[in-house]
PyMOL commands that place a pseudoatom at each C-alpha (Angstrom):
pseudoatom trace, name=CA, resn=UNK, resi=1, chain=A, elem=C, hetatm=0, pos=[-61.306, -4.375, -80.121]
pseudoatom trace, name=CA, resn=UNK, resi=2, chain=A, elem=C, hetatm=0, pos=[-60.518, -1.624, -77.721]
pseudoatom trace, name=CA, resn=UNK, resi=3, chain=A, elem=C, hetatm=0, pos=[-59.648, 1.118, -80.731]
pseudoatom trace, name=CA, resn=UNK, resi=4, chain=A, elem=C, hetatm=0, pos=[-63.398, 0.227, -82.021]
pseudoatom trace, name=CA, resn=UNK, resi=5, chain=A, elem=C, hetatm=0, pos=[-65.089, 0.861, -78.279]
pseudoatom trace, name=CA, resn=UNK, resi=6, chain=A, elem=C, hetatm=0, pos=[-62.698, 4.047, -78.237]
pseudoatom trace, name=CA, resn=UNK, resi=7, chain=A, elem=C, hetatm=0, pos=[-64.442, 4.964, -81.096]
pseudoatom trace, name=CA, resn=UNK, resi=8, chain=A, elem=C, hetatm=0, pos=[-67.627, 4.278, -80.310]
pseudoatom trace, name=CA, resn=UNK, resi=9, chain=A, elem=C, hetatm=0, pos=[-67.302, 6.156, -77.133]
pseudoatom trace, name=CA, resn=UNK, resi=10, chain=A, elem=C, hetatm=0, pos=[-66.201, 8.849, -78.938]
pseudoatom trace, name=CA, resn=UNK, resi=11, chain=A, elem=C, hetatm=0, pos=[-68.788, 8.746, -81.521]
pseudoatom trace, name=CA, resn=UNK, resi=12, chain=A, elem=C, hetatm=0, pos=[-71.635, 8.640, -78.836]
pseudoatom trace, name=CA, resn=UNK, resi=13, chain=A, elem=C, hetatm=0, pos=[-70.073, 11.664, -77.003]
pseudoatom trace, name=CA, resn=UNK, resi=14, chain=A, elem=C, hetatm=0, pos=[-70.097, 13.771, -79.798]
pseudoatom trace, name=CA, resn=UNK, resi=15, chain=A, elem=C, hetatm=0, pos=[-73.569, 13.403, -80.304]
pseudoatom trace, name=CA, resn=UNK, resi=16, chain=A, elem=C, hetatm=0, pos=[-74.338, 14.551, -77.543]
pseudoatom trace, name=CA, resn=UNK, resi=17, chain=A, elem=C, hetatm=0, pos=[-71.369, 17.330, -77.444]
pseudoatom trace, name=CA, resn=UNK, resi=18, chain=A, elem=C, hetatm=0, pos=[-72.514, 20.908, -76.773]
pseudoatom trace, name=CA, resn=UNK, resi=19, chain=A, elem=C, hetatm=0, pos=[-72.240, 23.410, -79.385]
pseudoatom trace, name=CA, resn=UNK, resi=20, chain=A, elem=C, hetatm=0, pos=[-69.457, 26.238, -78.916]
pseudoatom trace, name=CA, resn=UNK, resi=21, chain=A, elem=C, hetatm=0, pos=[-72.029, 28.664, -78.011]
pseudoatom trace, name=CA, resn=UNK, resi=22, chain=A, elem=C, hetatm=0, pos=[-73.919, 26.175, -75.358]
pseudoatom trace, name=CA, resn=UNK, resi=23, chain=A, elem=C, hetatm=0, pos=[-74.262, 27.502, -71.645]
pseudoatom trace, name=CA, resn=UNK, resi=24, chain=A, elem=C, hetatm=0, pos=[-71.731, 26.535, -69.306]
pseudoatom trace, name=CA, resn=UNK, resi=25, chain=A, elem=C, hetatm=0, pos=[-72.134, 25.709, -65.795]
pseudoatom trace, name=CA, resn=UNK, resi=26, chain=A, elem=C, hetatm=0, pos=[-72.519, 27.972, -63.168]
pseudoatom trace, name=CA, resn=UNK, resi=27, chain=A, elem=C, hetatm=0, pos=[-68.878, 28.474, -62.187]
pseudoatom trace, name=CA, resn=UNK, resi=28, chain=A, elem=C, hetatm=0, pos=[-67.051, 27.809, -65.243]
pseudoatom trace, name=CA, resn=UNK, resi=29, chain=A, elem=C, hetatm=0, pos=[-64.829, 30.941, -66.540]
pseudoatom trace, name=CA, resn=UNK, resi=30, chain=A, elem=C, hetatm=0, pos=[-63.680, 32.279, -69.542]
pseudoatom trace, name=CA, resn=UNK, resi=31, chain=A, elem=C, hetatm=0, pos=[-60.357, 32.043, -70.964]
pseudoatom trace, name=CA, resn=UNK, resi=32, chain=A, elem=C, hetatm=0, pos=[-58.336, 32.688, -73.838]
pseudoatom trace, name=CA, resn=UNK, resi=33, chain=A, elem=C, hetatm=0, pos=[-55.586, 30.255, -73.153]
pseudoatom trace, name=CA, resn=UNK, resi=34, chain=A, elem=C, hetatm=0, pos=[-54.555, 27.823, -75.764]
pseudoatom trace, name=CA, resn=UNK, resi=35, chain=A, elem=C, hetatm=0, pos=[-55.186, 24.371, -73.910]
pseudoatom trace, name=CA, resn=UNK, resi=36, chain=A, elem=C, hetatm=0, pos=[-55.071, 22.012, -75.879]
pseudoatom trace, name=CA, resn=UNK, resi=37, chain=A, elem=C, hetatm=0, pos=[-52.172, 19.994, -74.791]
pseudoatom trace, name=CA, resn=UNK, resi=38, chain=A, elem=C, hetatm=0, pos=[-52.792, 20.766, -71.262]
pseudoatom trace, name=CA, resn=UNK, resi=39, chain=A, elem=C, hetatm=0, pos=[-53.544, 16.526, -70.210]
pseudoatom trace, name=CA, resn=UNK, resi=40, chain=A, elem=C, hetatm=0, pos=[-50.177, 15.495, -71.669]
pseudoatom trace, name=CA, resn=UNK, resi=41, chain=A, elem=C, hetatm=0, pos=[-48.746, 15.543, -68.105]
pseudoatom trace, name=CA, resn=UNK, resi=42, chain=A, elem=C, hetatm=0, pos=[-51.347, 12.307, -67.715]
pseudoatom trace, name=CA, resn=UNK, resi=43, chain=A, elem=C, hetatm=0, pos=[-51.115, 10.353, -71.075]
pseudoatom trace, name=CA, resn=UNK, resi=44, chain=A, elem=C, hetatm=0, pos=[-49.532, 7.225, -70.813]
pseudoatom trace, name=CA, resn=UNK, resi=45, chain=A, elem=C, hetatm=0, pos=[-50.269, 4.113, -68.315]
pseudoatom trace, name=CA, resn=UNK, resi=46, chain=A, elem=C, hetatm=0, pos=[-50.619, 4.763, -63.835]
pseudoatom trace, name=CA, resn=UNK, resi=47, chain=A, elem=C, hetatm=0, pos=[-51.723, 3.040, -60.783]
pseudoatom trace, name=CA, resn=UNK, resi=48, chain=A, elem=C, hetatm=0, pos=[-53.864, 4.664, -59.218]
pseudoatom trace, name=CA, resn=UNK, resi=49, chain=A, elem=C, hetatm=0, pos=[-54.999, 5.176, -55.632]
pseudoatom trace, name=CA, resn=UNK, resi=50, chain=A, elem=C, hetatm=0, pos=[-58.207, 6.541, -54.780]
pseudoatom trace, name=CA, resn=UNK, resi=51, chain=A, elem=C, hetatm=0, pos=[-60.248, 7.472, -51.572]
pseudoatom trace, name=CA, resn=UNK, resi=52, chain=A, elem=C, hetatm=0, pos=[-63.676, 7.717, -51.536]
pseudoatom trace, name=CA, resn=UNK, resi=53, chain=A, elem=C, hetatm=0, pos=[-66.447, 9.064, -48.947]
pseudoatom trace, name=CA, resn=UNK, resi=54, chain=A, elem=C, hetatm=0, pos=[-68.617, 6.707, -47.482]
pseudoatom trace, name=CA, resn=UNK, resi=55, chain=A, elem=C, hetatm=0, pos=[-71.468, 8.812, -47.591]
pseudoatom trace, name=CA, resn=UNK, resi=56, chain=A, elem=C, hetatm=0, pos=[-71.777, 11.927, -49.212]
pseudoatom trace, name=CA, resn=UNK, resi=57, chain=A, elem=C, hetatm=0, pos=[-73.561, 15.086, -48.670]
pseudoatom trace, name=CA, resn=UNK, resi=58, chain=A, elem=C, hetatm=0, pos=[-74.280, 13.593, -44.686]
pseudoatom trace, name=CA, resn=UNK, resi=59, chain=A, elem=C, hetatm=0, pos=[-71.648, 15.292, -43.132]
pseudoatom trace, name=CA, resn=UNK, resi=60, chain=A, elem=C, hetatm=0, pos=[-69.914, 12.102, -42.754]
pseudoatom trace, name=CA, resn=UNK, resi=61, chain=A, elem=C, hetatm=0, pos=[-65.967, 12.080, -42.532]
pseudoatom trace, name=CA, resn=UNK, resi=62, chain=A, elem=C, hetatm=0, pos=[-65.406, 8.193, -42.825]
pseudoatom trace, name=CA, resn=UNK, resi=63, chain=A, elem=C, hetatm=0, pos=[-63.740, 7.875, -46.320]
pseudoatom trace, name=CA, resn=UNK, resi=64, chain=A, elem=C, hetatm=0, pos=[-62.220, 4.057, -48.136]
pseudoatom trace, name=CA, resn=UNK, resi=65, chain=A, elem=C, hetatm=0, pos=[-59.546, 3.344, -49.798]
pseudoatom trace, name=CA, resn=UNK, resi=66, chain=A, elem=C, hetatm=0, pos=[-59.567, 1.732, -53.609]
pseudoatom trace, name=CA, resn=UNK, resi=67, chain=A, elem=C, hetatm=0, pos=[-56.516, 1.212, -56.174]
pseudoatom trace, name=CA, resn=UNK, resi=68, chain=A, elem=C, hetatm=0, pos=[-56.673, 0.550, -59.652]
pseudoatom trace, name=CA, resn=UNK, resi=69, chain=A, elem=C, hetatm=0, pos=[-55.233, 0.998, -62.719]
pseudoatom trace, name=CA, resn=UNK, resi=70, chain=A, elem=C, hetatm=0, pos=[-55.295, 4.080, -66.131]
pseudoatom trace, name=CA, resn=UNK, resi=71, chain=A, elem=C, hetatm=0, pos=[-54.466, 4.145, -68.959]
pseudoatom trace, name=CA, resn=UNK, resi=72, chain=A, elem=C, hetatm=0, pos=[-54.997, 7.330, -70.939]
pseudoatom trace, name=CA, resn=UNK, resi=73, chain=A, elem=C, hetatm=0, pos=[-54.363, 7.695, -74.852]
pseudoatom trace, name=CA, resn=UNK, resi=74, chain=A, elem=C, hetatm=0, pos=[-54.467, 10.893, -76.860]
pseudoatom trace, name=CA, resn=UNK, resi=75, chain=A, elem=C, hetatm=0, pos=[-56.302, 11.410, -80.138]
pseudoatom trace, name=CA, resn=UNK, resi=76, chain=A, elem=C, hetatm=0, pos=[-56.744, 14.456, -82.574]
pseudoatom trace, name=CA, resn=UNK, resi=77, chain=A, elem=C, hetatm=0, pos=[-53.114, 15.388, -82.235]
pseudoatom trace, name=CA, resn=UNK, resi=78, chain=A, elem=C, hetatm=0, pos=[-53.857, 16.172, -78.509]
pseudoatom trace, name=CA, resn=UNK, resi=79, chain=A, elem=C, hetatm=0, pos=[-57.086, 17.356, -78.645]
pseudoatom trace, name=CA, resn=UNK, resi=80, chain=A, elem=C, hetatm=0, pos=[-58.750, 14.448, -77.095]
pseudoatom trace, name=CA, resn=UNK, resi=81, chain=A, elem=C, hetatm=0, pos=[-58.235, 11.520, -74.808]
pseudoatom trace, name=CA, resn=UNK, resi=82, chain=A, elem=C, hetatm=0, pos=[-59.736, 8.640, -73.324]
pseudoatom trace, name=CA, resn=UNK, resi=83, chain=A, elem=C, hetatm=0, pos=[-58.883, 7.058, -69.977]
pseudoatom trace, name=CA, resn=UNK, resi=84, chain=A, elem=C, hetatm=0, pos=[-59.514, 3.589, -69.612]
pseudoatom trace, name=CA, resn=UNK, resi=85, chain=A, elem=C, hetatm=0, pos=[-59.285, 2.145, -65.897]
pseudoatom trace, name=CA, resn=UNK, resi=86, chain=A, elem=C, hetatm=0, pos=[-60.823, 0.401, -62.943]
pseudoatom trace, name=CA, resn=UNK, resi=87, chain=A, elem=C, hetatm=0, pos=[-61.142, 0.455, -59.595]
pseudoatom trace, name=CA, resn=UNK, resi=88, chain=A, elem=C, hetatm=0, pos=[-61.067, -2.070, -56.714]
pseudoatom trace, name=CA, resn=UNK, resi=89, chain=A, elem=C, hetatm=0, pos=[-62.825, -1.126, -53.692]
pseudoatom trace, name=CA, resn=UNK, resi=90, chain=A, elem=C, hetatm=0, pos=[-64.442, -3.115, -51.057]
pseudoatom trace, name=CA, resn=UNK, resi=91, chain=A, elem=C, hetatm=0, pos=[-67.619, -4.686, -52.441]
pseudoatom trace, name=CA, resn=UNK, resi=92, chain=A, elem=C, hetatm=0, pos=[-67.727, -3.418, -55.783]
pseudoatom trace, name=CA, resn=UNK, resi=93, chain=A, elem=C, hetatm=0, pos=[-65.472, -3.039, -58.715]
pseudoatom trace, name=CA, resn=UNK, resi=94, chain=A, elem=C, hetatm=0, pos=[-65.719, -0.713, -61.352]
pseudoatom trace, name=CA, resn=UNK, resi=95, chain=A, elem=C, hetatm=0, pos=[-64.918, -0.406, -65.084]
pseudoatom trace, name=CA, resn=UNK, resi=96, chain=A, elem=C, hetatm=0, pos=[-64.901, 3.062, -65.823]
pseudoatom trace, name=CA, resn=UNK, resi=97, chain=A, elem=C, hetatm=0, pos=[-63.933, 5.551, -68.762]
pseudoatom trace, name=CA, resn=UNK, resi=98, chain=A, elem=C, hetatm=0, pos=[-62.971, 9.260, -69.233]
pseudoatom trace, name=CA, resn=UNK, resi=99, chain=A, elem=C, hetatm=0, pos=[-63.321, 10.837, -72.250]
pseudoatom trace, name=CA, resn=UNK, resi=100, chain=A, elem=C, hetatm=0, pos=[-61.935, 15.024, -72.693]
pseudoatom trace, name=CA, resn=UNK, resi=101, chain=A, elem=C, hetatm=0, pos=[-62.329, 16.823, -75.596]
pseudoatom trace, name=CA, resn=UNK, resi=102, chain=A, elem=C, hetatm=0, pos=[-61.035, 20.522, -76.276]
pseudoatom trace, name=CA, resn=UNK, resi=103, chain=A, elem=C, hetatm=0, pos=[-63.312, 23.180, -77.685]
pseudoatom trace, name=CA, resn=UNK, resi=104, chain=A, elem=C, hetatm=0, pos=[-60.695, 25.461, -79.470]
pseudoatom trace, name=CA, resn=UNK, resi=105, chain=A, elem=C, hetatm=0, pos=[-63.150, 27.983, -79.813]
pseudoatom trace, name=CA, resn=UNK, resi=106, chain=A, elem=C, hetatm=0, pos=[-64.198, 28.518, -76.374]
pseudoatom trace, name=CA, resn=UNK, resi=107, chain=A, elem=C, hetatm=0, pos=[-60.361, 27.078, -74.751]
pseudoatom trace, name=CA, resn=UNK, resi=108, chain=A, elem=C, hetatm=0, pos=[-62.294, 25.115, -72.731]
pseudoatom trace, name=CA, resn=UNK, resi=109, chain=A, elem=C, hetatm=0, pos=[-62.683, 20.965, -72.316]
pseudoatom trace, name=CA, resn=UNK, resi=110, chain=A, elem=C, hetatm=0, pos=[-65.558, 18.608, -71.612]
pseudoatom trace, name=CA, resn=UNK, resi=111, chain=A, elem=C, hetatm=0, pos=[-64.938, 15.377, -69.420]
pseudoatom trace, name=CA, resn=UNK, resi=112, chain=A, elem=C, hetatm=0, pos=[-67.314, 12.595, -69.258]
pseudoatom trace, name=CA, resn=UNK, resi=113, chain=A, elem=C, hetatm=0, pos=[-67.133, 9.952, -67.204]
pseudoatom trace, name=CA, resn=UNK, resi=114, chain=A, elem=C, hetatm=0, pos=[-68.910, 6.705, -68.085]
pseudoatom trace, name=CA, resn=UNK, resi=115, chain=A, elem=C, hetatm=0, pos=[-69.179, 2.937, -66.226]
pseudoatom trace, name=CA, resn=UNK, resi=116, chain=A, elem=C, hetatm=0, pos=[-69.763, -0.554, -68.142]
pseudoatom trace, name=CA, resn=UNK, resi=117, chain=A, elem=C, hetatm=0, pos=[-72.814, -0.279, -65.960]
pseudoatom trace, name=CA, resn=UNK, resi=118, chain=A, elem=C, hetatm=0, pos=[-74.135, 3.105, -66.028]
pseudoatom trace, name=CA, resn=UNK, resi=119, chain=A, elem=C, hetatm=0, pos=[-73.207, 4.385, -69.434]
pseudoatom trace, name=CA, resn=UNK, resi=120, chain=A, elem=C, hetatm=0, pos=[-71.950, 7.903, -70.270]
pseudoatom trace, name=CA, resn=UNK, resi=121, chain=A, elem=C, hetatm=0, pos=[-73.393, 10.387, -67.110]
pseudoatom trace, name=CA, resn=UNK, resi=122, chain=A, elem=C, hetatm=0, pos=[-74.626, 13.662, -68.431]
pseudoatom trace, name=CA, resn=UNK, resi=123, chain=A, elem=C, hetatm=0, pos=[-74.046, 16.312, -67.793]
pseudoatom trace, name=CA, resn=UNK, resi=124, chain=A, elem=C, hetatm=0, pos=[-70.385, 16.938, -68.889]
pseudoatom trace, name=CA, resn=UNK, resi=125, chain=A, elem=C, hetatm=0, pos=[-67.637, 18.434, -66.332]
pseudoatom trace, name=CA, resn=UNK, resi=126, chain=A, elem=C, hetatm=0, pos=[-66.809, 21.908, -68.194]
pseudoatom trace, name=CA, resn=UNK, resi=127, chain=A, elem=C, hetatm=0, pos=[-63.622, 24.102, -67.551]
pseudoatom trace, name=CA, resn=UNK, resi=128, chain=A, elem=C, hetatm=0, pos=[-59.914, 24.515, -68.505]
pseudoatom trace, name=CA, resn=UNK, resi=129, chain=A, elem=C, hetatm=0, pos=[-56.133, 24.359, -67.228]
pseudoatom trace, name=CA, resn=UNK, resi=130, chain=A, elem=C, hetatm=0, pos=[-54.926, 28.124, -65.823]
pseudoatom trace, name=CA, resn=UNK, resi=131, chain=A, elem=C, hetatm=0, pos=[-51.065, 28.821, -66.268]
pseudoatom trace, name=CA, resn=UNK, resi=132, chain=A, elem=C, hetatm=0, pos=[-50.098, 27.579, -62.920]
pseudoatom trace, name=CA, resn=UNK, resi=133, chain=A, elem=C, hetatm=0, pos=[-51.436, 23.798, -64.259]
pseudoatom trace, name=CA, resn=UNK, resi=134, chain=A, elem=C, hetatm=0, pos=[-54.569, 23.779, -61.398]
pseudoatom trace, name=CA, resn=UNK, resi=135, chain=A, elem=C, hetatm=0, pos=[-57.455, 22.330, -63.798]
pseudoatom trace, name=CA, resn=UNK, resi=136, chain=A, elem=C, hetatm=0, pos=[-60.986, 23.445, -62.542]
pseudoatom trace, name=CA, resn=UNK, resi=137, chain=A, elem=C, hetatm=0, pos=[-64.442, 21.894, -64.194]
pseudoatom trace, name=CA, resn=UNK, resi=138, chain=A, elem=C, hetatm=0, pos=[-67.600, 21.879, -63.088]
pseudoatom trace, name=CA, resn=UNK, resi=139, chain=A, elem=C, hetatm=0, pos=[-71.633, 20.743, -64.208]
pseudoatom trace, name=CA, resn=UNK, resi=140, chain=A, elem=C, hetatm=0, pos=[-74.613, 22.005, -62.476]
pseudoatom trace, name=CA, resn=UNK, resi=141, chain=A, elem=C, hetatm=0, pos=[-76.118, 18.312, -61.814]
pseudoatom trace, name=CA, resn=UNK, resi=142, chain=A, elem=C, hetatm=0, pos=[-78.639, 16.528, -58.782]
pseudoatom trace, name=CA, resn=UNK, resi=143, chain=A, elem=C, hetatm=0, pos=[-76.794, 14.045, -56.108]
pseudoatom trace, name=CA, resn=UNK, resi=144, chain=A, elem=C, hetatm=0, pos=[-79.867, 12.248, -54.590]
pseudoatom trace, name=CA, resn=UNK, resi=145, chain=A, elem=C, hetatm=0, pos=[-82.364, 14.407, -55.500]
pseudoatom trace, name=CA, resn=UNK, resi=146, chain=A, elem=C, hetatm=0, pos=[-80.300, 17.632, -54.154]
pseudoatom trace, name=CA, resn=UNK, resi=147, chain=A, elem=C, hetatm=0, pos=[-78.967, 20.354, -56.673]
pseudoatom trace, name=CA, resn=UNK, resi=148, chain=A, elem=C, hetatm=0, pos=[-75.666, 20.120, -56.482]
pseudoatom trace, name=CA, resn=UNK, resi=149, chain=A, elem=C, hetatm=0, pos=[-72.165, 21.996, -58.475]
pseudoatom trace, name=CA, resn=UNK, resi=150, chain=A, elem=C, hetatm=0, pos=[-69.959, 18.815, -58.804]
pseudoatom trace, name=CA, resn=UNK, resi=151, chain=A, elem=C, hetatm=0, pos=[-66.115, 20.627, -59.446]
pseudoatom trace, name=CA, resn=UNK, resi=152, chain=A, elem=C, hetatm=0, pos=[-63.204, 18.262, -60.508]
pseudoatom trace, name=CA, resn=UNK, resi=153, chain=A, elem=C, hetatm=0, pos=[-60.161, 19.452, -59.674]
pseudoatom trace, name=CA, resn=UNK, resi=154, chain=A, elem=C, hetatm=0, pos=[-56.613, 18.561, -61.182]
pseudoatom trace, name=CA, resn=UNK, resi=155, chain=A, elem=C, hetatm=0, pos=[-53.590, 19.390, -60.447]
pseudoatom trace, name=CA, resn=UNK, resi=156, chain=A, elem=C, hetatm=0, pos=[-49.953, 17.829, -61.074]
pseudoatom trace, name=CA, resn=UNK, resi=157, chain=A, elem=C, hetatm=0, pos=[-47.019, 19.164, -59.111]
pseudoatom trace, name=CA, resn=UNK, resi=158, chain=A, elem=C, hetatm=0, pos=[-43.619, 17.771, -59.244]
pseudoatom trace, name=CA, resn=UNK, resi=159, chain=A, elem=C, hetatm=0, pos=[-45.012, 14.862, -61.855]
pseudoatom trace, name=CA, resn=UNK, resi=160, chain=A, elem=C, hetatm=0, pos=[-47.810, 13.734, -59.566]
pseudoatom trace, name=CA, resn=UNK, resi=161, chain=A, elem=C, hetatm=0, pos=[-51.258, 13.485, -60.858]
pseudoatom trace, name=CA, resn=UNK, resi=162, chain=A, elem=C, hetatm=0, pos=[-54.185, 14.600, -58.585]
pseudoatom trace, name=CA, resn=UNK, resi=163, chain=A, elem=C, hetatm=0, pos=[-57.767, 14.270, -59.033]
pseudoatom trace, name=CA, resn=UNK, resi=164, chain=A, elem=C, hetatm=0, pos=[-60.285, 16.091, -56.619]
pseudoatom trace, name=CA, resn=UNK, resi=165, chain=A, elem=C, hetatm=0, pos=[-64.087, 15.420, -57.092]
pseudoatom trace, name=CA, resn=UNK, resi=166, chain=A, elem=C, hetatm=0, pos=[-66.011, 17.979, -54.521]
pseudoatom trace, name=CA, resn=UNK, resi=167, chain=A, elem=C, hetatm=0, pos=[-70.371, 18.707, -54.701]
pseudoatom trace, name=CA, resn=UNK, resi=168, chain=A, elem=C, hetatm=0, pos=[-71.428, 22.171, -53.434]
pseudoatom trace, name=CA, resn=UNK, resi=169, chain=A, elem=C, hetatm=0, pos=[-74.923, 22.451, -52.110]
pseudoatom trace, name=CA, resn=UNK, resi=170, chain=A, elem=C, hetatm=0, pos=[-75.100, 25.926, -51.363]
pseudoatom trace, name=CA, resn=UNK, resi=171, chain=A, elem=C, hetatm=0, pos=[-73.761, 27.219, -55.006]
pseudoatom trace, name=CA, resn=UNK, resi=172, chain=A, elem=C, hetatm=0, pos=[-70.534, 26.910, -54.620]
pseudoatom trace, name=CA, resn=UNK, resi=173, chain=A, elem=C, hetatm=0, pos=[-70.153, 28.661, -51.111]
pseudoatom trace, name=CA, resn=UNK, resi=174, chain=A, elem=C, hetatm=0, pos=[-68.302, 25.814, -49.371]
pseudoatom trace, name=CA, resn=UNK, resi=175, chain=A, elem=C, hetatm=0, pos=[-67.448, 22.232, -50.423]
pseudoatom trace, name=CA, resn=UNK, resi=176, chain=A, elem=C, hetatm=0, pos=[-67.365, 18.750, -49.482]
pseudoatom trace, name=CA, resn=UNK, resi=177, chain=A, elem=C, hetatm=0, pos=[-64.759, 16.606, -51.148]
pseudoatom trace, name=CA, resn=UNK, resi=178, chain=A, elem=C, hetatm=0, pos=[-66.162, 13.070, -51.686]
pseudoatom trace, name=CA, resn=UNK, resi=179, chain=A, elem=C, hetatm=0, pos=[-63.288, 11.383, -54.052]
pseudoatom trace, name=CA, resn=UNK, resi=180, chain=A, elem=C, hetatm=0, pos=[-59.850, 11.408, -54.515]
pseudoatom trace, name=CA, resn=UNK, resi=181, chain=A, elem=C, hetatm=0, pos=[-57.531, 10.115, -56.613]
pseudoatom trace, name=CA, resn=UNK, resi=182, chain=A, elem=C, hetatm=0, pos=[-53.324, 9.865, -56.815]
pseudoatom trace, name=CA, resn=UNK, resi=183, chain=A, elem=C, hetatm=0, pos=[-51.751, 8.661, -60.175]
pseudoatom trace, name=CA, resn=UNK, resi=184, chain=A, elem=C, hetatm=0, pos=[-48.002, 6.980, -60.020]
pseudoatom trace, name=CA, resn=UNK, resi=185, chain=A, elem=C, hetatm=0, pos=[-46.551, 6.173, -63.286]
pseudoatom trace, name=CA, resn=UNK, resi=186, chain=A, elem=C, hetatm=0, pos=[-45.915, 2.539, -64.282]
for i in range(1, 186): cmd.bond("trace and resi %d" % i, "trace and resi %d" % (i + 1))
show_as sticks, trace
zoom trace
């Protein structure tokens, strides 16, 4: 059963998938890097451990704590993934799923993220790994109404996953992170 939603996720994401030549968002670079085995630091099974901002976009500094569990599994000899998790957090739980898929044309990946709930969000994170292993993606999108950059930010030193989820207001002058996340194998 979970191979056929895999692929169903998959299937739905590509028809909405951007062409090579689409637009990116505002603060996505080029490259010419070869990426496409640049999330096999993260494939296999983690706890995770995430923080999230109470309110976001208020200035507010009062952030809670959730933990859950990934599980991410390559496809297209690399050139894919999905992660499959949740997250327990006070009051609410979520069932959520990542899906990344390289563009070997443009070197570059698309992320979406997608709930049980809300179904896949639009618009996609876009953006790539540089050589140092820092992975920076971002979508022009609205947070309440507001115009927002939303920038996810990875980075995995010394065989720790991070994940860094920051909105920019003022395109991309400053930043306010709003959720966190720290992977430990299992």
């Amino acid at each position: 059963m979970k191979s056929k939603l895999a692929g169903l996720i998959v299937v739905l994401v590509l028809a909405f998938a951007a062409p090579a030549n689409a637009k990116f968002p505002s603060l996505v670079t080029a490259t010419t890097r070869d990426g496409r085995h640049d999330w096999d630091f993260l494939l296999g099974t983690w706890s995770t451990h995430y923080m999230r901002l109470s309110k976001i976009l208020q200035h507010d500094h009062t952030w809670f704590p959730c933990s859950g569990t990934s599980t991410i599994t390559p496809f297209w000899k690399g050139e894919g993934n999905i992660e499959d998790g949740d997250l327990s957090c006070p009051h609410q739980y979520i069932r959520g799923l990542t899906v990344r898929l390289y563009n070997p044309v443009t070197h570059q990946w698309a992320l979406w993220w997608a709930t049980r709930r809300a179904g896949i969000t639009e618009p996609p994170q876009v953006g790539h790994f540089d050589a140092n292993g820092v992975g920076l993606f971002y979508s022009d999108d609205t947070y309440r109404g507001t115009p927002v950059i939303v920038r996810y930010k990875w980075t995995h030193f010394h065989g720790k996953p991070r994940f860094e989820q920051a909105f920019s207001s003022d395109h991309g002058k400053t930043w306010e992170t709003n959720w966190t996340t720290d992977y430990t194998r299992r």
